[in-house]
DOMAR-61794 format. One line per field, with one value per residue (C-alpha): x, y, z; residue number from 1. Coordinates in steps of 0.05 Angstrom, whole numbers, always signed. Example, Ala and Ser with C-alpha at 12.3 -4.5 7.8 and 13.67 -1.06 7.14 Angstrom:
residues 2
east	(+246;+273)
north	(-90;-21)
up	(+156;+143)
seq	(1;2)
***
This chain:
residues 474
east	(-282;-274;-343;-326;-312;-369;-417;-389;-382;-462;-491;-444;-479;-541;-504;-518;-601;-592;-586;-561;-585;-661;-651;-689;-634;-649;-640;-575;-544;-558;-533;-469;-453;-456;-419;-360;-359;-363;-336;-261;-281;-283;-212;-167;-165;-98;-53;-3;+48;+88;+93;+19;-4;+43;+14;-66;-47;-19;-80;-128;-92;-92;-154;-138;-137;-206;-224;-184;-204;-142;-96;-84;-98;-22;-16;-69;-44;+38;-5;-32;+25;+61;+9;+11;+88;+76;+33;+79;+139;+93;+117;+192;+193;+223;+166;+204;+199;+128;+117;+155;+139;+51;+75;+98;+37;-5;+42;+35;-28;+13;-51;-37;-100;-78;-35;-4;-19;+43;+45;+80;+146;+139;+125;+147;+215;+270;+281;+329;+306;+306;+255;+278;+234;+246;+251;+261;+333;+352;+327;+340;+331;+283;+263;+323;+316;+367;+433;+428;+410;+475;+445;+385;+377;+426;+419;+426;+456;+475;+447;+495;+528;+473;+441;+384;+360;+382;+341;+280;+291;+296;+240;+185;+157;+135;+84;+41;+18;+61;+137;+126;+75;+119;+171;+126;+89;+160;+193;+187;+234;+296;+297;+285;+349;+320;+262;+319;+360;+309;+300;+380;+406;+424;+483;+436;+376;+399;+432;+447;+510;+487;+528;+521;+526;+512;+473;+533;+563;+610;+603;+589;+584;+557;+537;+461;+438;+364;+304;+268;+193;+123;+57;+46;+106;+91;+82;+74;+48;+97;+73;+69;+135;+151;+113;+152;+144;+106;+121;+151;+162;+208;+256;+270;+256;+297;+241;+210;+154;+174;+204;+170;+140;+102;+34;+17;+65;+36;-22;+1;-55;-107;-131;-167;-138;-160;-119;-105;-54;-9;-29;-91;-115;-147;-105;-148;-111;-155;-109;-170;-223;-275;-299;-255;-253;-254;-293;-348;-315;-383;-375;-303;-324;-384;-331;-288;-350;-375;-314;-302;-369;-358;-289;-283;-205;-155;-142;-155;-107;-136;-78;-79;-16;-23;-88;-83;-155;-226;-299;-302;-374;-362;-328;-351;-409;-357;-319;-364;-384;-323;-314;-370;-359;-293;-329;-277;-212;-155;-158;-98;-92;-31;-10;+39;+52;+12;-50;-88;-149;-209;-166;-152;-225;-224;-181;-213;-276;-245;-207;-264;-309;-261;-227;-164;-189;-165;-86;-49;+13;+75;+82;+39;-15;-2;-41;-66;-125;-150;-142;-175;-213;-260;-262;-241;-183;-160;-136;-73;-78;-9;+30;-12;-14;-71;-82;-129;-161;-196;-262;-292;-255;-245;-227;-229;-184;-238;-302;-315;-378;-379;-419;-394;-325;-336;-357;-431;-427;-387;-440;-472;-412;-381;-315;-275;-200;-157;-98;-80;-9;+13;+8;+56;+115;+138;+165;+185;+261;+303;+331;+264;+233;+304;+304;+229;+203;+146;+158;+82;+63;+129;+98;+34;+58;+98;+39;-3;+53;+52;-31;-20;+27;+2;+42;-7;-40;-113)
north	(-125;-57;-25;-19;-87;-107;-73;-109;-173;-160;-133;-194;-245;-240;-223;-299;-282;-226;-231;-165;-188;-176;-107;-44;-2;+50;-13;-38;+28;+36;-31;-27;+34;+8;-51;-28;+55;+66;+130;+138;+170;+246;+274;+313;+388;+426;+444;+496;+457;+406;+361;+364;+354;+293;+264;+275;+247;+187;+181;+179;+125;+77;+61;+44;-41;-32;-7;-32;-112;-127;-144;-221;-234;-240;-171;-143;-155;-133;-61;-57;-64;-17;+29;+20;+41;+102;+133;+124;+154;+212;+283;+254;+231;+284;+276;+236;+180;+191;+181;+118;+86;+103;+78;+10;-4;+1;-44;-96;-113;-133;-98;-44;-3;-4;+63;+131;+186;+191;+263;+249;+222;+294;+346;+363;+330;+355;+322;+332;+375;+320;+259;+199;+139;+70;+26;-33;-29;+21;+79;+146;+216;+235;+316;+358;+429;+470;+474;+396;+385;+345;+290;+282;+212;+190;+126;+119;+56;+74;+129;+140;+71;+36;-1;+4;-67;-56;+8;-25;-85;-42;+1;-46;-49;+16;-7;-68;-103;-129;-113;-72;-32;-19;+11;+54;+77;+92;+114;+187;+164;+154;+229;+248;+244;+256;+193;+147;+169;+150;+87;+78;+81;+153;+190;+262;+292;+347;+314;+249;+224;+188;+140;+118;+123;+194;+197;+189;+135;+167;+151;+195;+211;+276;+299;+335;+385;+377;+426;+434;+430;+443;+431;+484;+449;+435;+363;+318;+250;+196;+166;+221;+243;+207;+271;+328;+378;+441;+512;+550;+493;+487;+429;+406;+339;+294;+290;+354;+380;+382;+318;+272;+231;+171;+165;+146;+214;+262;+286;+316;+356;+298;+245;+217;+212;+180;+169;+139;+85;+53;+7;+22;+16;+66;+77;+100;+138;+121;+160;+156;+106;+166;+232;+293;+364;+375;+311;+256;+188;+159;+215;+198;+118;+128;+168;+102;+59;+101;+104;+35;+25;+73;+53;-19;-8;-64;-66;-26;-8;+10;+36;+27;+40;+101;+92;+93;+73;+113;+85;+11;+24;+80;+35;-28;-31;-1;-65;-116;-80;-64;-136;-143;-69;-92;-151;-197;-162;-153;-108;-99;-85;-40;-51;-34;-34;+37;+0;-1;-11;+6;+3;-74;-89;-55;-84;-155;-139;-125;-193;-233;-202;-210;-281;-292;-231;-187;-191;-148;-127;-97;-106;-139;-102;-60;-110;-182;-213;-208;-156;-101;-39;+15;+32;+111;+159;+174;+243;+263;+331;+347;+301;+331;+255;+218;+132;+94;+34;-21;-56;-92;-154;-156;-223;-233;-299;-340;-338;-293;-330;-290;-225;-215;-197;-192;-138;-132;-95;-135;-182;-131;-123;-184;-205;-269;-282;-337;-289;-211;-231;-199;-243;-206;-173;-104;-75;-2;+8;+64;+61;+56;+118;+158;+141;+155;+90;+54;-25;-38;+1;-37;-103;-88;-78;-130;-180;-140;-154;-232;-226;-201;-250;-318;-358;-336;-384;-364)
up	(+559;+540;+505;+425;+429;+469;+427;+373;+398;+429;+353;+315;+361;+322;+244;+232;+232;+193;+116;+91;+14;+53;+84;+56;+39;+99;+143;+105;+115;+183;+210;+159;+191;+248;+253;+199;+185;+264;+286;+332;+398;+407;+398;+449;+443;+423;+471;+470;+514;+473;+544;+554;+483;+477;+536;+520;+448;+481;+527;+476;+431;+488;+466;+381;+396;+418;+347;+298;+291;+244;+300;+320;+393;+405;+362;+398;+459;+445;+409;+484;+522;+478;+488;+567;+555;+515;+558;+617;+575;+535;+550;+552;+476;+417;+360;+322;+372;+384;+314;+302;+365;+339;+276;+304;+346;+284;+247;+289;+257;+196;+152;+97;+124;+192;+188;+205;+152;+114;+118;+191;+148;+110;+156;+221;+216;+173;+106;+50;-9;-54;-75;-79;-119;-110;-182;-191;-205;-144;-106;-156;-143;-187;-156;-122;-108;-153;-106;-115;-181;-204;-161;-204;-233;-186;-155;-81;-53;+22;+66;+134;+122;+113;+53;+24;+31;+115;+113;+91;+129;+192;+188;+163;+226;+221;+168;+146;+97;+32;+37;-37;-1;+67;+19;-10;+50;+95;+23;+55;+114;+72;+67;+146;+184;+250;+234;+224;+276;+318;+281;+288;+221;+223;+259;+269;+261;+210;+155;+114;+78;+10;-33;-93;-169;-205;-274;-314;-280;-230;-158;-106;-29;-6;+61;+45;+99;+113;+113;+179;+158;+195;+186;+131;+96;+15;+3;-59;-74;-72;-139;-174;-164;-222;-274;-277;-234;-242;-256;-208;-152;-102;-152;-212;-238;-277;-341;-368;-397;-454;-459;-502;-451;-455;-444;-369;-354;-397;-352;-286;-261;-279;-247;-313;-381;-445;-501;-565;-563;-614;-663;-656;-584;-533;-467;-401;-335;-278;-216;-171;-161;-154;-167;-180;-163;-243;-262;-230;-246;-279;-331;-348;-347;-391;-441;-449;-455;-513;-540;-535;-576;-621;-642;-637;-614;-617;-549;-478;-434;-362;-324;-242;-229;-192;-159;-88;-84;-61;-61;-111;-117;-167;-214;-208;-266;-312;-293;-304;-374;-416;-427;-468;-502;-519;-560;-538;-557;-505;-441;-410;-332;-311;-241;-192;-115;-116;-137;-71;-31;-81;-139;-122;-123;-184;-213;-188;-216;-287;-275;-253;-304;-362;-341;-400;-436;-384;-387;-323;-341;-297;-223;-167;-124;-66;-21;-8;-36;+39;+76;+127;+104;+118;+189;+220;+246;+315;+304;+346;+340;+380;+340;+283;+263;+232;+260;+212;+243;+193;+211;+159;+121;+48;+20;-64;-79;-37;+3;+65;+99;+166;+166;+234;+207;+129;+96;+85;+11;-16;-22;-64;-105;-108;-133;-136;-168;-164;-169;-190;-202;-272;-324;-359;-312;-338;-278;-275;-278;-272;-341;-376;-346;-361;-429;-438;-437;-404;-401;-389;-450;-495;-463;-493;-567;-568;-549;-590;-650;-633;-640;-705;-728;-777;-725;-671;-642;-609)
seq	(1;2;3;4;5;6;7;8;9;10;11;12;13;14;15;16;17;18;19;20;21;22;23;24;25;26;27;28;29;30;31;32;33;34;35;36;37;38;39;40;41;42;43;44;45;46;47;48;49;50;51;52;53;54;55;56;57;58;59;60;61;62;63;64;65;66;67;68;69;70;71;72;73;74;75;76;77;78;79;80;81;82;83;84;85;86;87;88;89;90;91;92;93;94;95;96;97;98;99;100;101;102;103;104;105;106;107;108;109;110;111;112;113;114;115;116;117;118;119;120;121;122;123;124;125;126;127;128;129;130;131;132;133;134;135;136;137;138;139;140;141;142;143;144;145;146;147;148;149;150;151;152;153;154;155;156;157;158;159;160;161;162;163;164;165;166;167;168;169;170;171;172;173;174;175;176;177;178;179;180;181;182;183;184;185;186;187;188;189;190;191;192;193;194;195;196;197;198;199;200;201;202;203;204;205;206;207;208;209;210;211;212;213;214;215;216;217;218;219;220;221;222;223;224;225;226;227;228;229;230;231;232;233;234;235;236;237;238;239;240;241;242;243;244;245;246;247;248;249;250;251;252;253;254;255;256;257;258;259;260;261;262;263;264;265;266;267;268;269;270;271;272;273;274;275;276;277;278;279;280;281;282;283;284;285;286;287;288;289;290;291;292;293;294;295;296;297;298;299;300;301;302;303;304;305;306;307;308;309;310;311;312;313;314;315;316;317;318;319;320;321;322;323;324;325;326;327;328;329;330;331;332;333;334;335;336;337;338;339;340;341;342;343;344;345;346;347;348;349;350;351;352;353;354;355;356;357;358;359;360;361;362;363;364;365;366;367;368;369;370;371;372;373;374;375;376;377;378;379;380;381;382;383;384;385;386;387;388;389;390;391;392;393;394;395;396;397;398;399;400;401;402;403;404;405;406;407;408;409;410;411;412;413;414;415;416;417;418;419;420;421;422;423;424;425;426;427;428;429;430;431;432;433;434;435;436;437;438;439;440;441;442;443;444;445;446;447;448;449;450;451;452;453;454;455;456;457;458;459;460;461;462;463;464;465;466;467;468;469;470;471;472;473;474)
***
């Protein structure tokens, strides 16, 4: 048995005698660390020769199954054969095929934290200059640089032949965890013609024909050359393509600045907003569950508690939907306390498939704290109520291509009894939900965010309208 998971296997024998809830926290720390927040081993150097860099990247993965502990056995086993392959075929393979074929072995493990860094499906592979963002009603452009700016708000229904639905069928394996979040995550590869070339659904590396429907209704086909990009190539965050851009970058977007935008969309270069909302209520942005480069997160959450206390609002709204996650520990008090600050009147949960890792837990805690008080509104998390976290990187530095492997278990819709596997602080921060489905579904389409609207926040009102009414029934 190879040593990582002999070590483990050796210090989870005895995680039955030890009771975490009795450690000193210098002891706690250490054997957390230990067991879940171990580190990859030491990286390869850079080499100038493509060949040679290919192969010590490929060398040095071989070794990812020992580490990650998502994998089945059967997974585990198919990740190591693959892995066997690649190194026989490294130095051979363009980068594009290096990259998909990494991106399948840590796939296999069917877990959303089990990963490539998605800057790999944005730089070092051309892509068109154009973002596309999948709604709920169809994938639309919603950033194009200015030669293709009569594409924006188009909606794209077939890229080289293929549909949309085939695309994301096809490359799923590239990715794990919930279908919703496999879109998202590969989103990036719809616009890289030498990715899906590789993949098969694309007739070269340089360019992609899409179809579809423009903005005003006419349809469309257009053959878009792509942009070779490197590593010092500008990227953006997927989710928050859907702001307008900023001044002076390289595309336009389909809303503007000055556009009367609603509220979730009116702070760009923030990660935290809070803001009076209609009818009385108080609306929080949380982007990131943790501190800022402008702003620690307990200072912005101690703002909405004393708020909240200070102005008795008719409702919260604590919006998730872009928060990609970060450490649960910094939010989890403010949690388990605005139910009782909101002395018992609604808090609505926004959620969407970009709600993620420390964000879920987040948004469990508010759930779990709250019970029926806490409503979630719009679409389903980005991940399972049980799931893989924490863990390290394997840095490729060849590839230029970052491999997260997960280590500790996270399970909220039940118990998790065995501290070999299960995360140790969650027992210090614990959480437990039936379900995070939306209790209300206000999915983001297409036609809503062109015409300026937010269906979470027009879900909200008219609940909060029913509330109001003498009919209502408590």
């Amino acid at each position: 048995m190879r040593w990582i998971l002999a070590l483990l296997v050796a210090a989870c024998a005895g995680a039955g005698s030890l009771d975490p809830s009795t450690m000193d926290d210098a002891t706690f720390d250490r054997e957390l660390a230990a067991r879940f927040q171990y580190d990859p081993p030491a990286a390869p150097v850079e080499i100038e020769d493509q060949r040679a860099g290919q192969i010590a990247d490929a060398e040095y993965l071989s070794r990812f199954p020992e580490f990650d502990r998502a994998y089945s056995r059967g997974a585990r086993i198919r990740a190591e054969h693959m892995l066997t392959s690649l190194r026989a075929e490294a130095g051979d393979l363009s980068h594009e095929q290096f990259v998909l074929r990494v991106a399948e072995i840590a796939g296999l493990a069917d877990n959303a934290h089990t990963s490539i860094g998605e800057n790999a499906f944005k730089k070092n592979t051309p892509r068109l200059p154009l973002r596309t963002y999948q709604f709920a009603d169809g994938l639309h452009v919603v950033w194009a640089s200015p030669p293709l700016s009569d594409l924006l708000g188009a909606r794209v229904d077939a890229i080289d032949g293929h549909s949309i639905a085939d695309i994301h069928a096809r490359t799923r394996r590239y990715a794990g965890g919930t279908d919703a979040h496999r879109q998202r995550m590969l989103g990036p590869m719809l616009e890289s013609p030498a990715l899906l070339q590789v993949a098969g659904l694309a007739e070269t590396r340089d360019a992609l024909t899409l179809q579809g429907v423009l903005a005003n209704g006419a349809p469309f086909e257009r053959r878009v050359n792509a942009e070779n990009r490197d590593r010092s190539a500008w990227i953006s965050s997927s989710q928050r393509q859907l702001f307008p851009v900023w001044e002076d970058a390289p595309m336009q977007s389909l809303v503007q600045d000055g556009d009367t935008l609603p509220i979730y969309l009116q702070h760009r270069s923030q990660l935290f907003s809070l803001e009076a909302a209609p009818e009385g209520g108080l609306y929080a942005g949380i982007g990131h569950t943790g501190d800022t480069d402008d702003l620690p997160i307990a200072t912005f959450l101690n703002r909405v508690l004393t708020r909240v206390r200070a102005e008795h609002p008719a409702y919260m709204i604590i919006d998730l939907r872009m928060n990609g996650g970060g450490d649960y520990t910094t939010a989890y008090s403010f949690a388990r306390e605005l139910p009782a600050a909101m002395n018992g009147a609604p808090i609505y949960l926004f959620t969407s498939s970009w709600t993620f890792s420390a964000a879920i837990t987040t948004a469990a805690a508010l759930k779990d704290a709250g019970g029926d008080q806490v409503i979630i509104v719009g679409e389903p998390v980005g991940d399972r109520l049980d799931f893989w976290a924490e863990g390290g990187t394997f840095i490729l530095p060849n590839a230029f291509l970052q491999v997260h492997y997960a280590s500790g278990r996270h399970v909220y819709d039940g118990p998790c009894r065995d501290r070999a596997t299960c995360f140790w602080l969650n027992e210090r921060y614990p959480v437990r939900v039936r379900t995070l489905a939306p209790d209300i579904a206000a999915p983001l389409t297409f036609a809503a965010y062109r015409a300026l609207r937010d269906p979470a926040m027009d879900a909200v009102l008219a609940n909060e309208a029913r509330r109001r009414s003498p009919d209502y029934r408590r």
